[in-house]
C-alpha positions in Angstrom: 36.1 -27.7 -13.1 32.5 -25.9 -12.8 32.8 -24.8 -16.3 33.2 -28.2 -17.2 30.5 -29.6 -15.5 28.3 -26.7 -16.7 29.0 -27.6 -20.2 28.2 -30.9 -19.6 24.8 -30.4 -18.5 24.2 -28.3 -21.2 25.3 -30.5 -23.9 23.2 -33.1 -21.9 20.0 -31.1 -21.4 20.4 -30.2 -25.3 20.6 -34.2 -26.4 17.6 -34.8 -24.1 15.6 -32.4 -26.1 15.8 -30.5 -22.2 16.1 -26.8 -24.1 13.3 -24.7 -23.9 12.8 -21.0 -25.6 12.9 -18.5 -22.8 9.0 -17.0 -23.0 8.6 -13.7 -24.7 8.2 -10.7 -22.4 4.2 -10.7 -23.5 3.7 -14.0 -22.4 5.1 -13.6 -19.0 1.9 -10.7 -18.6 -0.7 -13.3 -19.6 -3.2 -13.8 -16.4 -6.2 -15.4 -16.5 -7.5 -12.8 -14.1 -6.6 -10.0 -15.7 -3.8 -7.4 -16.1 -4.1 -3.5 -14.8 -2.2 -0.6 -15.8 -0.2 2.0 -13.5 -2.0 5.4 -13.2 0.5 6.7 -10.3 4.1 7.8 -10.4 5.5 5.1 -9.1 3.7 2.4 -6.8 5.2 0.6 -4.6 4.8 -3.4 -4.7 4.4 -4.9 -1.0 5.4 -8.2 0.4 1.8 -8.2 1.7 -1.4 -6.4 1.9 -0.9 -3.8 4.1 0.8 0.1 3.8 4.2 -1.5 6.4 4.8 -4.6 4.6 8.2 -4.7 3.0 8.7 -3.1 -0.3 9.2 -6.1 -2.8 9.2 -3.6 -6.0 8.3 -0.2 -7.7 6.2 0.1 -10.6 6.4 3.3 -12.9 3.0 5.1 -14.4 2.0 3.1 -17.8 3.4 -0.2 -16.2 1.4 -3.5 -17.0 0.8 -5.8 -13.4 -0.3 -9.1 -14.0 -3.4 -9.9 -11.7 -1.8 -13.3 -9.6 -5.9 -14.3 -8.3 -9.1 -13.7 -8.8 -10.5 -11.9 -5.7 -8.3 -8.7 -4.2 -8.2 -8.4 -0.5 -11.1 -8.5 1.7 -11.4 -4.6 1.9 -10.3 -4.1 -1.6 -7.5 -1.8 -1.3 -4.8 -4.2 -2.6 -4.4 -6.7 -5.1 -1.7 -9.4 -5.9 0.0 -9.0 -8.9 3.3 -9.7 -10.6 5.3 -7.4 -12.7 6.9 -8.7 -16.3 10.6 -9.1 -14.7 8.9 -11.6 -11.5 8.6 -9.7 -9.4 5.0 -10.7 -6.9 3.5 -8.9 -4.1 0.3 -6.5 -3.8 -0.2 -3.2 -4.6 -3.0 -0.6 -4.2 -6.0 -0.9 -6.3 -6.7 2.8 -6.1 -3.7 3.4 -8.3 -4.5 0.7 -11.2 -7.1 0.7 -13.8 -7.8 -2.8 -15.6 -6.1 -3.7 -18.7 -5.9 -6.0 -22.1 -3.3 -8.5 -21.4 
């Protein structure tokens, strides 16, 4: 029965003209504030800006981070950004170097 109703709403988003190309991994790095570059190992992506907040995500050395605003935190030390597979949070600024998108 699901799989029914799941081709249904296919065939029904298809006829409405509902399909939409899934965007191409470059496009989901596009930021109007900018992107950085990983310069560590491996950085850790927080839930928040501070060293206890959860661990959302891990970036490797050479990684592209979209920047998510335009300011970083108040004391600098971490900005928001989101990696290519969606995954948001902040990381530390002292371990990114500004980019080309």
């Amino acid at each position: 029965m699901k799989k029914f109703l799941l081709t249904i709403a296919i065939a029904a988003a298809a006829t409405a003209g509902g399909l939409v190309a899934a965007p191409k991994p470059a496009d989901a790095l596009s930021s109007r504030y900018g992107c950085y570059v990983v310069t560590a190992g491996a950085l850790n992506i927080r839930e928040r800006a501070w060293s206890k907040s959860k661990v959302v995500g891990v970036a490797r050395k050479g990684d592209k981070l979209a920047k998510r605003r335009r300011f970083c935190a108040l004391r600098g030390f971490w900005c928001p950004v989101s990696k290519q597979d969606g995954v948001d949070g902040w990381a530390d600024k002292r371990h990114l170097d500004r980019t080309p998108c």
